[in-house]
MDAnalysis code that builds the backbone (N, CA, C; Angstrom):
import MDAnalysis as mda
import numpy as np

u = mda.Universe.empty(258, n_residues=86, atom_resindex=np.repeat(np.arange(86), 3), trajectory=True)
u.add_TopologyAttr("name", ["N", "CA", "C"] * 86)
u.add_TopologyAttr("resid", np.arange(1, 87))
u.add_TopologyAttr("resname", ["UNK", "UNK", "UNK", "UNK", "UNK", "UNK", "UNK", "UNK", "UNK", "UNK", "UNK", "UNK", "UNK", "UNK", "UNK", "UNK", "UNK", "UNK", "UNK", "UNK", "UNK", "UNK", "UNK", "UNK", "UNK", "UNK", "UNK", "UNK", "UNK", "UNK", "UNK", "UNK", "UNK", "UNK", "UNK", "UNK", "UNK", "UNK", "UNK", "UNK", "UNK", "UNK", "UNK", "UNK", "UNK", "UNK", "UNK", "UNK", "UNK", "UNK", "UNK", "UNK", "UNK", "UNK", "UNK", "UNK", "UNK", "UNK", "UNK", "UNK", "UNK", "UNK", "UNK", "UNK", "UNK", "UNK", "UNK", "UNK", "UNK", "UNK", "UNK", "UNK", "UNK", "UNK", "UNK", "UNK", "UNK", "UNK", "UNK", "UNK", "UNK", "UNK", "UNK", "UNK", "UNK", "UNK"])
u.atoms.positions = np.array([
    [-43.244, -25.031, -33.804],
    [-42.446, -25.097, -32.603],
    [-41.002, -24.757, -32.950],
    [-40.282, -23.739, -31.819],
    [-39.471, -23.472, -32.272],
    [-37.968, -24.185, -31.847],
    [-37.013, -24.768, -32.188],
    [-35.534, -25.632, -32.160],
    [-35.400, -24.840, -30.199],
    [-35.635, -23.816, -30.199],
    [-35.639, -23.687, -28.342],
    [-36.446, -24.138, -27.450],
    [-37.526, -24.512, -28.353],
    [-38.550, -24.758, -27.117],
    [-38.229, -26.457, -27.286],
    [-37.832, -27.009, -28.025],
    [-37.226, -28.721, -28.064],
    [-36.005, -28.537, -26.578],
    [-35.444, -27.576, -27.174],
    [-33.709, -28.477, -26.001],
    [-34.169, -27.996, -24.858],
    [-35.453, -27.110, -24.311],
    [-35.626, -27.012, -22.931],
    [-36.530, -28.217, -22.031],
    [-36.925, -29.460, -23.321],
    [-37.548, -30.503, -22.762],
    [-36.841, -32.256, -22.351],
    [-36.843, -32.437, -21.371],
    [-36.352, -33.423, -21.205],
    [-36.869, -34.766, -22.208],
    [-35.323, -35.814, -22.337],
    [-36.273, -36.794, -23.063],
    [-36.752, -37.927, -22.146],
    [-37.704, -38.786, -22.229],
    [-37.479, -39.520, -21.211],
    [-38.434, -40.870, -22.260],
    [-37.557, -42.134, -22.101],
    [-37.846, -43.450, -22.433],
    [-39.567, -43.880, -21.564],
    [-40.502, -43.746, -22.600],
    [-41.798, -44.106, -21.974],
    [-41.807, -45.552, -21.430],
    [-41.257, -46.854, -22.390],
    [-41.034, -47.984, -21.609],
    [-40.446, -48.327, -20.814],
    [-39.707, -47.347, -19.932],
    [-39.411, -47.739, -18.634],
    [-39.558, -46.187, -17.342],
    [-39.675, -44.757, -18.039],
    [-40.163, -44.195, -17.424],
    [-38.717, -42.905, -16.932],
    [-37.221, -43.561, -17.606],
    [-36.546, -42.796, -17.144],
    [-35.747, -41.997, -18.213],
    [-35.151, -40.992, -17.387],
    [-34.461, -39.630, -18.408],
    [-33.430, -39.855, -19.224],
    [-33.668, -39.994, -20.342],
    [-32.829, -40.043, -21.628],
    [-31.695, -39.429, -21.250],
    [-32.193, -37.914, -21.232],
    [-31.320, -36.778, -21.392],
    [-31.899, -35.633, -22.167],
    [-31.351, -34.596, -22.522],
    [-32.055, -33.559, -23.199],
    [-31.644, -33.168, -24.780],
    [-32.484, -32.555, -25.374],
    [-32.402, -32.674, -26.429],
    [-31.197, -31.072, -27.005],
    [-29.699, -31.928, -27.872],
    [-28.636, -30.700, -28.497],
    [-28.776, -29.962, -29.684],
    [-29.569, -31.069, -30.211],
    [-29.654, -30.702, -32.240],
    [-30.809, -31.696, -32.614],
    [-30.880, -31.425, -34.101],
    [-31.521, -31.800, -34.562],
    [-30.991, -32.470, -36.334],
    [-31.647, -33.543, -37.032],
    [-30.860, -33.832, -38.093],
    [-32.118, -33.563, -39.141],
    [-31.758, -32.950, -40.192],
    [-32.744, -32.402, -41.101],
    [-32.372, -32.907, -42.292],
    [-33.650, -33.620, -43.105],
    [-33.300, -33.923, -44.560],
    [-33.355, -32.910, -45.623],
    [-32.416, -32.814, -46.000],
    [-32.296, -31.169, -47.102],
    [-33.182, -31.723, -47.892],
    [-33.921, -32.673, -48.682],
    [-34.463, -32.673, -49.755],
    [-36.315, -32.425, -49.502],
    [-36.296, -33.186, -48.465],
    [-37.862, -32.752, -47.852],
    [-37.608, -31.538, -46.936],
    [-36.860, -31.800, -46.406],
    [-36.810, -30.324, -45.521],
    [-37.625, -30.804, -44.351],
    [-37.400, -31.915, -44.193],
    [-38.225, -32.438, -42.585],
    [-37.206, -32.970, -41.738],
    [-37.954, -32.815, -40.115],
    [-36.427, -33.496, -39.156],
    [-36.685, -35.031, -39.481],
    [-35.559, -35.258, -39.508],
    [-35.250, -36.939, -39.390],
    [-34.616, -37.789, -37.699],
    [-34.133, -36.507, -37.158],
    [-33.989, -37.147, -35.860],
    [-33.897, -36.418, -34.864],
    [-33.512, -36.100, -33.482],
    [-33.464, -35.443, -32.812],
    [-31.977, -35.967, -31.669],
    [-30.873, -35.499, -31.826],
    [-29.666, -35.613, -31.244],
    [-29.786, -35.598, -29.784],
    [-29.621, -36.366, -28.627],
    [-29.510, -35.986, -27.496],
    [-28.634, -36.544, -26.295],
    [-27.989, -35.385, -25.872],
    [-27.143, -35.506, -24.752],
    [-27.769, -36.160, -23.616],
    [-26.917, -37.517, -23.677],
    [-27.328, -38.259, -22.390],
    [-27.080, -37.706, -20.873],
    [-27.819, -37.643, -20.066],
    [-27.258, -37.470, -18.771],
    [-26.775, -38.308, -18.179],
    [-25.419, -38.083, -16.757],
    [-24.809, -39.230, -15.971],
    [-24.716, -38.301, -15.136],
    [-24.742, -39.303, -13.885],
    [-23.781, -38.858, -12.576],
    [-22.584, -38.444, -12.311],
    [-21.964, -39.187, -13.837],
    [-20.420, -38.838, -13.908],
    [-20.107, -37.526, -15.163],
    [-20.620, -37.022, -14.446],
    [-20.494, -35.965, -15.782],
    [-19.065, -35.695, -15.940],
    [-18.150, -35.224, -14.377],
    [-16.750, -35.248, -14.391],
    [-16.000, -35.457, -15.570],
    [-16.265, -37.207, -15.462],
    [-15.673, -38.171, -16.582],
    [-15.752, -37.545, -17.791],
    [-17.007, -37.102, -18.345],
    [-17.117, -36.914, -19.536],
    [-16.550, -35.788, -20.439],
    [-15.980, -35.243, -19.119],
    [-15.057, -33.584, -19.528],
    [-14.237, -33.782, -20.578],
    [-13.473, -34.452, -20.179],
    [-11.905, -34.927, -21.725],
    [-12.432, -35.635, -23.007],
    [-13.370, -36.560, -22.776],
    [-14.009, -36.752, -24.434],
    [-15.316, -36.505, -24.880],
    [-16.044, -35.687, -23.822],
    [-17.230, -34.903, -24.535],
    [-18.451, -35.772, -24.098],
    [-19.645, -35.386, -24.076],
    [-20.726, -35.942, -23.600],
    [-20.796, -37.309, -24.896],
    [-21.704, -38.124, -24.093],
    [-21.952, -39.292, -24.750],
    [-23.638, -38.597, -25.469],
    [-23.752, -38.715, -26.856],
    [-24.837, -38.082, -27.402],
    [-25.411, -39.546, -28.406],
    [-27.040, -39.523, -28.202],
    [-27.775, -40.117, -29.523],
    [-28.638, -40.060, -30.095],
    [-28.968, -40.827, -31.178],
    [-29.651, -40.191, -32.368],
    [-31.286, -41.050, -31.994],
    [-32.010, -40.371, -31.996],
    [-33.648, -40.820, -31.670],
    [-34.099, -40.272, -33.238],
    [-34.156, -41.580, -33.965],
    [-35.501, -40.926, -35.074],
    [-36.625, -40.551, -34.953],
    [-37.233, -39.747, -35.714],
    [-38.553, -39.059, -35.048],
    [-39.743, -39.974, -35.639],
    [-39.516, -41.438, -36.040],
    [-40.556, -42.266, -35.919],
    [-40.513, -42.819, -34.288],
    [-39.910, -42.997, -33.139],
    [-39.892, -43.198, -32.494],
    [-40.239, -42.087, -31.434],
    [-40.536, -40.954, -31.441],
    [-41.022, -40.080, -30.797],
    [-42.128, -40.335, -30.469],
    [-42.682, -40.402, -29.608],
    [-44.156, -40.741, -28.984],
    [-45.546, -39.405, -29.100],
    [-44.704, -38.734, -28.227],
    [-45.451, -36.922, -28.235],
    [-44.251, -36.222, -27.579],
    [-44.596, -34.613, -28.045],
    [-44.039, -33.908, -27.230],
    [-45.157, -33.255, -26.485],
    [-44.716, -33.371, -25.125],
    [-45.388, -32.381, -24.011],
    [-45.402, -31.200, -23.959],
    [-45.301, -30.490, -22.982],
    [-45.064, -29.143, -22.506],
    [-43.413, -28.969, -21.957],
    [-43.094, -30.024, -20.876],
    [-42.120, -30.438, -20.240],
    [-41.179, -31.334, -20.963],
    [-41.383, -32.251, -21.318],
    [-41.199, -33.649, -21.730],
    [-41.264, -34.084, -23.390],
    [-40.146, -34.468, -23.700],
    [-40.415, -35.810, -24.968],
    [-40.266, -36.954, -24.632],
    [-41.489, -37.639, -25.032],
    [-41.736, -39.167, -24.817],
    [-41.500, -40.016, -25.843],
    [-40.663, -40.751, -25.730],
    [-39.848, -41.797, -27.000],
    [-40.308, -43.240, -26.482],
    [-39.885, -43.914, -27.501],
    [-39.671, -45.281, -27.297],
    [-38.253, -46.024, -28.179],
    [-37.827, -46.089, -27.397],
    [-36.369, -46.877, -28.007],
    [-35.662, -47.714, -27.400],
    [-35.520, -48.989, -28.636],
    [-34.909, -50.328, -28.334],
    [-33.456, -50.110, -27.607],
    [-32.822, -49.360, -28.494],
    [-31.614, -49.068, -28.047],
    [-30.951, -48.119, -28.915],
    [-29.441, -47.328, -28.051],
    [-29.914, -45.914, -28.554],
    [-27.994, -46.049, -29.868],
    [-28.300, -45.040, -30.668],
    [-27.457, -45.034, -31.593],
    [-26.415, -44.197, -31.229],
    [-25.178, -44.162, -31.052],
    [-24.314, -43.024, -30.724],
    [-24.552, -42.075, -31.796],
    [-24.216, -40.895, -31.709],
    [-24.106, -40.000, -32.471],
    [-22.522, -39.895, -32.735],
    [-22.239, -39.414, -33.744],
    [-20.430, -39.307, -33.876],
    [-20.426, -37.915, -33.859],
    [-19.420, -37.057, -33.090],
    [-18.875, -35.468, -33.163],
    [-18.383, -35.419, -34.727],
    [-18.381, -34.484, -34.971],
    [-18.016, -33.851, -35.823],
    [-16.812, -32.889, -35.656],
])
């Protein structure tokens, strides 16, 4: 699967059923060379707001990935990790 066909799928929290947000990047371990997480831009209503300091983004490890769909990644997460900009 290719890093495009990920950010065109929404994420969405299976234990309660609603939209994460979509997926920006990805975090890769150079030594295995496997993903370790999958970065994603939260969605809001206030997107406005988020203009001057940048989307609010987080880190989903890919033990917590459920499946990917066609449409959809299905996660499960306690609670979500900010990601820091770079």
């Amino acid at each position: 699967m290719r890093f495009l066909t990920l950010q065109s799928k929404d994420v969405i929290d299976a234990s309660t059923g609603c939209k994460i947000g979509y997926v920006v990047d990805i975090e890769i371990d150079p030594l295995c060379q496997c993903i370790q997480a999958i970065i994603v831009e939260r969605t809001s209503a206030f997107k406005f707001i988020c203009f001057f300091k940048g989307p609010p983004c987080i880190i989903i490890p890919i033990q917590q990935i459920l499946t990917i769909g066609e449409d959809v990644i299905l996660v499960h997460v306690d609670c979500y990790q900010q990601a820091t900009k770079h």
